[in-house]
C-alpha positions as CSV (number, residue, x, y, z in Angstrom):
1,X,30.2,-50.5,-19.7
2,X,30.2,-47.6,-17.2
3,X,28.2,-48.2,-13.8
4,X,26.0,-45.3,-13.9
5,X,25.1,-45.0,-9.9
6,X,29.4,-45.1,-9.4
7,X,29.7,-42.2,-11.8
8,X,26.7,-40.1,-10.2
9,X,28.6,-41.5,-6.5
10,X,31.4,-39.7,-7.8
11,X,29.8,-36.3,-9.1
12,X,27.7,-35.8,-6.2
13,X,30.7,-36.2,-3.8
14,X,33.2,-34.2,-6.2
15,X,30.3,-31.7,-5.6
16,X,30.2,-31.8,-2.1
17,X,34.3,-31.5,-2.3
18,X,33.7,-28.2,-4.3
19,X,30.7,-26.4,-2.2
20,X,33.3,-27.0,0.7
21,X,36.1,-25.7,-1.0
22,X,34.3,-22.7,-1.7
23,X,32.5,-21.7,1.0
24,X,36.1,-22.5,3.5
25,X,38.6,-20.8,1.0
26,X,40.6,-24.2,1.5
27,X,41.6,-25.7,-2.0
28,X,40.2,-29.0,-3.8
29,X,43.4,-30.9,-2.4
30,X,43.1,-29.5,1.0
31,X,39.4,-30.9,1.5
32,X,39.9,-33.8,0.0
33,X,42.7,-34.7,2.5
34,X,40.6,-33.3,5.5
35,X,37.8,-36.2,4.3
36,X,41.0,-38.6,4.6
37,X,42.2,-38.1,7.5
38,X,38.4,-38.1,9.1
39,X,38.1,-41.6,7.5
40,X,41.5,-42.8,8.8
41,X,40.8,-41.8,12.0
42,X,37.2,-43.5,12.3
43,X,38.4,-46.7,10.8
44,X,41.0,-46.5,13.4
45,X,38.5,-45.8,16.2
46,X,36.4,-48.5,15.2
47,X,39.3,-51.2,14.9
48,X,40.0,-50.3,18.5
49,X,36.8,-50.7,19.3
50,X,36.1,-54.2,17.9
């Protein structure tokens, strides 16, 4: 069985990816690795922090 609130998780931020992707003229892959890097990075800041 397919959890229904993962698969609307995933269109609403594969959404998000897209509208940024448009509206940047950076590609799909390029956004997606921005998002990444963000989420590194604040994972990192917080581990410092703790």
């Amino acid at each position: 069985m397919c959890d229904n609130k993962a698969v609307e998780d995933y269109k609403l931020e594969r959404a998000k990816v897209e509208t940024i992707a448009e509206y940047t003229d950076l590609s799909i892959q390029e956004v997606l690795n921005l998002k990444n890097n963000r989420m590194k990075t604040l994972s990192a800041t917080f581990a410092f922090m703790a």
